[in-house]
N, C-alpha and C positions, 0 to 999 in steps of 0.2 A: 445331249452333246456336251462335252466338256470343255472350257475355255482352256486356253494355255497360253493367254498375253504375254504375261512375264518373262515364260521362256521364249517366244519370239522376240519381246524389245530389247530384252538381251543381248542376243544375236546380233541384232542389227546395231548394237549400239557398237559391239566387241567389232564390228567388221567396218567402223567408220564408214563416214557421211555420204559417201558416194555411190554410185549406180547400186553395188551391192548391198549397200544400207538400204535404201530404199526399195529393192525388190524383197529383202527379207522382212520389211517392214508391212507389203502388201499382202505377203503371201498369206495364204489363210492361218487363222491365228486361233483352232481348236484341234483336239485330238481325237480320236475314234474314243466310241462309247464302251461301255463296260457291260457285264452281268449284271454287276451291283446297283449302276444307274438304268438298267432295264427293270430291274423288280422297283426302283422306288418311282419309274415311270406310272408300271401298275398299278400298284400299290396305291397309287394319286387317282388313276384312273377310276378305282374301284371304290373309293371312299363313298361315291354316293348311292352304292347300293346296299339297300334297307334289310335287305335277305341274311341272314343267316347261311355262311356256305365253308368248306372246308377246303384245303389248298395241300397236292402233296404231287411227288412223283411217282410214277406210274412203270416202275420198273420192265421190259419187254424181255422176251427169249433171246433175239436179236441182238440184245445190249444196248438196245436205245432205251432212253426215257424219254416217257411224256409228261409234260405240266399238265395238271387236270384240276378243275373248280367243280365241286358237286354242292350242288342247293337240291334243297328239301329231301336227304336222301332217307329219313324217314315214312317214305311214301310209298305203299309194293301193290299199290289196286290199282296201279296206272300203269302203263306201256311206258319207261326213261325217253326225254327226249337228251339228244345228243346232237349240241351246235358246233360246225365247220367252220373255223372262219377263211376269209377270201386271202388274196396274193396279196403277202407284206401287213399281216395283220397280225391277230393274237385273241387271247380269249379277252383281254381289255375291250376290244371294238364290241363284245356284245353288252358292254355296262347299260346301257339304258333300256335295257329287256331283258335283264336277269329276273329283277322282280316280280312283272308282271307273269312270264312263261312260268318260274317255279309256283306259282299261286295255289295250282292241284295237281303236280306229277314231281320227281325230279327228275333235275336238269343237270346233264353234263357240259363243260365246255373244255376241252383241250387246245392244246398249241399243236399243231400239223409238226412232222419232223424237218427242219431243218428251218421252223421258224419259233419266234419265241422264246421262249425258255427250255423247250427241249431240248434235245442230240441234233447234234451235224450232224448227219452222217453222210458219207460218200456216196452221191449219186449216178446212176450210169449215163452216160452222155448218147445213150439209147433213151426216144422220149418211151417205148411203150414200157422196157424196160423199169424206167425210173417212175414212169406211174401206179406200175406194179409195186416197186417200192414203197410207196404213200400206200396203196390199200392195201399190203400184206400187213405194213404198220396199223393202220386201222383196226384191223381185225385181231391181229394179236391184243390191240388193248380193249378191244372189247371182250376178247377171251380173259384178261386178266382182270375186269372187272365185275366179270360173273353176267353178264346179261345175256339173255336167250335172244332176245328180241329189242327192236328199239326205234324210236320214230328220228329218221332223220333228217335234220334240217343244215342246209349246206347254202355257201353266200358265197358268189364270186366264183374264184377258183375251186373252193372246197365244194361247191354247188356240183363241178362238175366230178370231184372224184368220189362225192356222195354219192351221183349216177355209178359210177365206175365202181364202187363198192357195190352196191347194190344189186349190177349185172351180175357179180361174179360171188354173192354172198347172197343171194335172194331171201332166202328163210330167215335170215338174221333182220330183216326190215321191214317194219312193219308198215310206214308210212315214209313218205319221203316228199322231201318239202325242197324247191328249187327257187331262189332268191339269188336273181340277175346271172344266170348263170354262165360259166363260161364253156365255149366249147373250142375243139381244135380239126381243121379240116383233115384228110385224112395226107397220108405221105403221098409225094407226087413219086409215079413210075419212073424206071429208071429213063427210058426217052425225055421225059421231061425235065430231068432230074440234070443228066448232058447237056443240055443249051450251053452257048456258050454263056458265060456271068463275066459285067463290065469290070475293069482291074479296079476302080477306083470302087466298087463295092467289095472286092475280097480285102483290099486295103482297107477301109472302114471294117469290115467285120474284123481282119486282125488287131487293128488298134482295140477294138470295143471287147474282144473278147474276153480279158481279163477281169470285165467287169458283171456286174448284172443288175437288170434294169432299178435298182434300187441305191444303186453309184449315187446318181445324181442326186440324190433326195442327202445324203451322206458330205457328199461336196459340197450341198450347202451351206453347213454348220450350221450357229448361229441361224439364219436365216430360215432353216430347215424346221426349226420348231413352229414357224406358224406354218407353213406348207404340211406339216404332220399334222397340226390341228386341227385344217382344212380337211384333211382327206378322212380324218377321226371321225367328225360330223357328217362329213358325206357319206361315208361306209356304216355309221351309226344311223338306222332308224326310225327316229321319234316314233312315228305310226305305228311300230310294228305291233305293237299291242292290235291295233283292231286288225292287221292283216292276216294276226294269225291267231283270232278266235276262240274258232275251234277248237285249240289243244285245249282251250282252259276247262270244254266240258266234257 
């Protein structure tokens, strides 16, 4: 998050002492973050891993790119594993089980498209649609990184489109690992779908629409970096060495 004091007390000072001085004075006093302070995020985040690992984009057919971290890619008598991470995450969330998982295979970790350091890209405002879009992405970059096969380990929401790869790529999976996963009930028929809906919730969804549930975390500012720190540890963890064993033999 980037501070922009200056240019607020400015403001407030050009706009004299009164009512409007002082609302400019309150109003939040940073600016939306950058590319640039997203990699020196990570960049922080990754410092304490011990591993040896390589950092590049991952060009697609598509036209998207994906950010991709490969540790121990000298390793070819092992099945690759390849980490998901969850909603509002990045390959940063997996720092404290880089080391221990590349120990005997390697490991990939990406950014999902439209988080991270990868591509926006326009999503369809169809959910099954737009889920497609995450796993066609997938699989293209698994095609562009040459792998037949691969174990995959998915957290959160990547947990579940790890599943939803998986459904629709079987032979490309060799193992599949499910960490807190998320699922989505299926669409309500159209009779259900008709009810009437109270005005004061079509009013809230239009007001909220232009946002998405990571607003809040954003409007924080300032305030926002320990709330990130919080959810960094909690989505981070520590155990996961003994939880996941068995990759190591």
């Amino acid at each position: 998050v980037q501070l922009c004091n200056f240019r607020v007390k400015m403001a407030a000072e050009s706009s004299g002492a009164g009512l409007l001085g002082w609302l400019l004075s309150w109003l939040p006093t940073w600016c939306p973050t950058s590319l640039s302070l997203l990699k020196d995020a990570e960049n922080k985040m990754l410092q304490g891993v011990r591993s040896k690992f390589t950092k590049e984009y991952v060009s697609l057919p598509s036209g998207n790119e994906i950010w991709t971290l490969t540790f121990s890619r000298h390793i070819h008598n092992k099945t690759p594993l390849v980490l998901i991470h969850g909603f509002g995450g990045g390959v940063g969330l997996w720092t404290l089980n880089f080391d221990a998982l590349s120990l005997q295979r390697t490991v990939y970790a990406f950014d999902l498209v439209g988080f991270g350091q990868s591509s926006r890209p326009h999503f369809s405002t169809d959910s099954v649609l737009a889920e497609t879009q995450f796993v066609e992405s997938i699989e293209e970059w698994r095609a562009m990184m040459g792998m037949e096969k691969m174990i995959l380990l998915g957290h959160n929401l990547g947990a579940y489109l790890a599943a939803s790869y998986t459904i629709k790529c079987p032979q490309r999976v060799k193992h599949l690992i499910l960490v807190e996963p998320w699922g989505f009930p299926e669409q309500l028929n159209h009779t259900e779908q008709e009810r009437p809906m109270p005005i004061w919730i079509k009013a809230l969804g239009a007001i909220l629409s232009p946002f998405n549930p990571l607003a809040g975390l954003r409007l924080a500012g300032p305030f926002g970096k320990e709330e990130s720190l919080c959810y960094i540890l909690l989505q981070s963890d520590i155990h996961c060495t003994s939880k996941f064993a068995l990759l190591h033999k």
